[in-house]
KOLKOL-69621 format. One record per residue (C-alpha): residue in three letters; z negated, y negated, x. Coordinates in steps of 0.02 Angstrom, whole numbers, plus 50000, padded with zeros to 5 digits. Last residue first. Layout:
N
alaZYX...
% end
This chain:
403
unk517424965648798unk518534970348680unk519494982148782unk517874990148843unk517714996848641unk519075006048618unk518575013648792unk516995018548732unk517515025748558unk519135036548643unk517885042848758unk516805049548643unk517495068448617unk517415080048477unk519015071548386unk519715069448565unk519825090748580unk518745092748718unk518985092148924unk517755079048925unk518775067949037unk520505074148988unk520435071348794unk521425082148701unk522645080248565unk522875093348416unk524135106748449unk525075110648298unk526415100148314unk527065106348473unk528345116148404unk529415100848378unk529195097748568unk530965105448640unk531995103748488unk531425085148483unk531655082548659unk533285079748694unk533655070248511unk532745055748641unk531415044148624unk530425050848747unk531045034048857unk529945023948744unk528175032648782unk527305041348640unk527975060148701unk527055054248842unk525265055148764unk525275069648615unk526535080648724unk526015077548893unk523995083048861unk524145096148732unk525635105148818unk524165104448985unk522805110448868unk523725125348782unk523935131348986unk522105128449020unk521595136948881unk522725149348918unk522635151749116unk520735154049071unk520735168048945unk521915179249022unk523585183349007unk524345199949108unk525335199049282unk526105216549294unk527905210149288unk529245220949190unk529685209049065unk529615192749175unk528355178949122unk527875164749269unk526345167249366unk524425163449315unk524705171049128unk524685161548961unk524345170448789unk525265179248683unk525545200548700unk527355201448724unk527915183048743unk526785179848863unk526785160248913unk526855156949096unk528855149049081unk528145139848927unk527225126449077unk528715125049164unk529465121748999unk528675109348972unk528805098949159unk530585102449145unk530655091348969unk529695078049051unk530825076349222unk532525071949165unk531955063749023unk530705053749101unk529085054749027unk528225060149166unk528835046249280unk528495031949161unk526915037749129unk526205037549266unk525385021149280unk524335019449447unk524085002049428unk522985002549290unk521495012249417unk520275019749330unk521195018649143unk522865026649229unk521915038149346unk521365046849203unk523035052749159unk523675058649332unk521955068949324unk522305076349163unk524145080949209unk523495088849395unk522095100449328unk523115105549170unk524755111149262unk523425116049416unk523295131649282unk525005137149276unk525205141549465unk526465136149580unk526585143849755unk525685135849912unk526405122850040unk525155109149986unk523825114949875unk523585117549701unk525225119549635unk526285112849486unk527675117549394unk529565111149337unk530825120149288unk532505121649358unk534115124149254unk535415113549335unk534645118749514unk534985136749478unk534215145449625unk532405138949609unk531965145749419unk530585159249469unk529935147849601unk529595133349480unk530055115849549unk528695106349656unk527545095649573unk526005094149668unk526695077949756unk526295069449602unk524405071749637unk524435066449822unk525195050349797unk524185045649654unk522645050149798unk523605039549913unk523735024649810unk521735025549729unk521025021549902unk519445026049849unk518075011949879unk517335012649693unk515984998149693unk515234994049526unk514834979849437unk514124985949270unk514674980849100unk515784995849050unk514585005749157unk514575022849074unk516615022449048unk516655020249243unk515475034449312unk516185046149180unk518075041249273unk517685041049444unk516775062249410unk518375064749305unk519275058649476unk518135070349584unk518105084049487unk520215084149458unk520305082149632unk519125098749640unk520595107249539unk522025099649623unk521495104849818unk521315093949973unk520705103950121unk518855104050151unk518285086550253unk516725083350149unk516505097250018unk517695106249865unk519215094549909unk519875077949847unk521415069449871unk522095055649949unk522885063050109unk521525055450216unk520145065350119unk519145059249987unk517335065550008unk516435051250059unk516835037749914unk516315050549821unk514665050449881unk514355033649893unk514685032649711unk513455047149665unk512305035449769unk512495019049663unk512545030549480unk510645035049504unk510875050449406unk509065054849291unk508785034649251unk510585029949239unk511035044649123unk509495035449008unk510155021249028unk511935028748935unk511075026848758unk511865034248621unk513055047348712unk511585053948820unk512075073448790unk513825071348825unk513875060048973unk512255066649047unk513135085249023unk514795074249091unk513595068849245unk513125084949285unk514755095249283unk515645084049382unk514015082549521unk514025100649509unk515885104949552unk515945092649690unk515105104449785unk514035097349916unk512515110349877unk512115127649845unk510405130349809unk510315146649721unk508825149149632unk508315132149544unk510275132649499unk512095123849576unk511365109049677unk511875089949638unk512025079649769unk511555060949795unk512085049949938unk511075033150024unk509965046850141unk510375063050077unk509335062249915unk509695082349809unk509745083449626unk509215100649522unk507595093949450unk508585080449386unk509835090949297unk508475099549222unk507455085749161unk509115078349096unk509455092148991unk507765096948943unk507245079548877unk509095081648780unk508595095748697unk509815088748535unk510905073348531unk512265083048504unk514085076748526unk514915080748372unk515935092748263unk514455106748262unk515265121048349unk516345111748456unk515155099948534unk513795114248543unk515115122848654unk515335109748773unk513275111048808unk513555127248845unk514865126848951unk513895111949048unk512485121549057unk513335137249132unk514105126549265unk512385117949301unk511515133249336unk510295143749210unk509565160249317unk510355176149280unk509345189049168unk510885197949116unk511415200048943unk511495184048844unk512895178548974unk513155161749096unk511195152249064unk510955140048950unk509295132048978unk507555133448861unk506405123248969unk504595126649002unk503205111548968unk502595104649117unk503205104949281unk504685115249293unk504755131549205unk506365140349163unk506545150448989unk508335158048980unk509485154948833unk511005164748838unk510285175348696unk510515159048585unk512445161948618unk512345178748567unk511615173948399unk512635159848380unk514135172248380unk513505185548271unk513175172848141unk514915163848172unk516025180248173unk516885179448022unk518555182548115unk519485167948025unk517655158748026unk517345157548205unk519215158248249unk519605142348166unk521425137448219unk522105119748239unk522955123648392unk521665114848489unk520265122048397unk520675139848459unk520945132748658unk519015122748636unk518275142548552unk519385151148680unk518925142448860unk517165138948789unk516875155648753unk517365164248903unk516405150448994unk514725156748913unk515285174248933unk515595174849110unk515025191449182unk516395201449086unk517245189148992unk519155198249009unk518215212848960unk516785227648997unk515345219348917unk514445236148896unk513395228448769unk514475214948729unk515955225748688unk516185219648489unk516105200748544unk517125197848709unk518295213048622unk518505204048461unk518745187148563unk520245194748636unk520895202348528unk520925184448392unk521545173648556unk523095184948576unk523415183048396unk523235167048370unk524215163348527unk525595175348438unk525485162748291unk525845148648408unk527265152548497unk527675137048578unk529675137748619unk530685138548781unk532245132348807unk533145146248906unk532715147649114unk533605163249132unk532465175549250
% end
């Protein structure tokens, strides 16, 4: 495969992103598509990727009755003591019990639909979340559902302190009273391994996605006490260490050295796939307000290295059908796009190109052919994993600087 400049197609995106919420929305009673069994994450992934390219899929498709409607049929009734709770739960078909993931998707959703963080069911919220929190002695865990009591991922205790983040935007005591934030830190001060990074439990193998957990975990617990004293033990060196050391160059670009690509993997010694692109970027990001020291943008912004890091990301674009796919594009592959590798995909370009393209050293004719296509894409803010107009972390950290 040549390694040419690659280009952001967005109207093909459009496209890709317009089927496949047709079929998510026309095949709901048989449900047999890319959502099938996950139509509450489905949604998020296309309605947060849609807005990030500036394009409103609700109303282009005229779908927004139909689509409130199916999201209210997600709804399930849980009792806890007193009054039942109306929870998201992952489809409006199945009668699956609400877990955090779903929740959170949910929740992320309302954020998008309604151009704010909503204040609304928050009693439920946090009584749920609460009801589904586990005391280990001086740690806290979060478990996945009422019905399924997985615990010690690192999953759930990301997903249920940005609901509490979300949700409790106008008074973070209130996340204080359901998380108690001293145990949540004991526990991640537990899980990182002696690499630096993070994996799904105590002593699993490092891997970029539950990293990114853990560090978006670090970085809720920080913005929410701006005037707290708290007591973050990681040793932040080796897990900066361990993020850049994900970049490795992209396998289907390794034999002409002038023309590499850069990608990212998950794991050390496995092959690169599109979506730790997102998982690594944000996390690299939100190290540099947790820990100042670990400023990377110097190193992404490099010439040399930002440009490869682009187009490593292009390389997984479709250029048939639109979309993003787990491996790199080749004509005759079978690899197909998919919903996830997408949003994830359109949230990585969103990421380096509206925060290092900013840096001095971008300054370059080099990268204007590369990035002018970029324009489109609306910024993103790595905590929340929302476009930053929906999110509040830009408000909160505006405001910690004036402290």
């Amino acid at each position: 495969m040549n390694n040419l400049l690659q280009t952001f197609n967005l109207e093909l995106h459009k496209e890709y992103l317009t089927a496949t919420t047709n079929r998510a929305i026309n095949s709901n009673g048989s449900f047999q598509t890319e959502f099938n069994s996950v139509f509450i994450h489905g949604m998020y992934w296309v309605l947060c990727c849609s807005n990030l390219i500036k394009f409103d899929i609700l109303n282009e498709l005229n779908i927004k009755e139909v689509f409130n409607h199916l999201l209210e049929k997600c709804k399930r009734e849980l009792c806890l003591d007193g009054p039942s709770l109306n929870i998201y739960s992952i489809n409006p078909s199945d009668l699956v019990s609400p877990s955090i993931l779903s929740l959170l998707s949910g929740t992320q959703i309302n954020a998008l639909k309604k151009n704010r963080i909503v204040e609304s069911n928050i009693h439920a919220t946090n009584k749920f979340i609460k009801s589904l929190s586990i005391f280990k002695f001086d740690k806290m865990y979060i478990n996945h559902s009422k019905n399924c009591l997985i615990q010690q991922d690192i999953r759930f205790v990301y997903s249920a302190l940005l609901i509490s983040y979300l949700s409790n935007s106008l008074d973070f005591s209130r996340i204080k009273q359901t998380l108690p934030i001293s145990k949540l830190i004991n526990l991640l001060n537990d899980l990182q391994n002696k690499d630096g990074g993070f994996g799904r439990r105590k002593n699993d193998e490092s891997h970029a996605g539950y990293t990114f957990c853990a560090v978006a975990s670090v970085a809720i617990i920080k913005l929410i006490s701006v005037d707290d004293d708290i007591n973050i033990m990681l040793n932040f060196n080796r897990l900066n260490r361990w993020l850049l050391k994900r970049v490795i160059v992209s396998e289907s670009h390794i034999m002409s050295p002038m023309d590499q690509s850069y990608c990212f993997n998950g794991r050390t010694g496995k092959k690169c796939d599109v979506c730790y692109s997102w998982w690594v970027t944000a996390s690299l990001k939100m190290l540099e307000y947790i820990n100042p020291e670990s400023n990377n943008a110097n190193f992404i912004s490099n010439p040399k290295v930002f440009g490869k890091l682009i187009n490593g990301v292009l390389c997984h674009q479709n250029n048939i059908y639109g979309g993003f796919q787990k491996t790199p594009f080749i004509f005759d592959c079978r690899d197909h796009s998919d919903p996830l590798h997408t949003f994830l995909s359109i949230s990585a370009l969103s990421l380096l190109t509206n925060n290092y393209l900013e840096h001095p050293d971008s300054n370059s004719h080099k990268f204007t052919r590369l990035t002018e296509s970029f324009n489109s894409i609306s910024k993103i803010d790595p905590v929340s994993v929302l476009p930053e107009v929906f999110s509040i972390t830009s408000d909160i950290l505006a405001k910690s600087t004036q402290i």
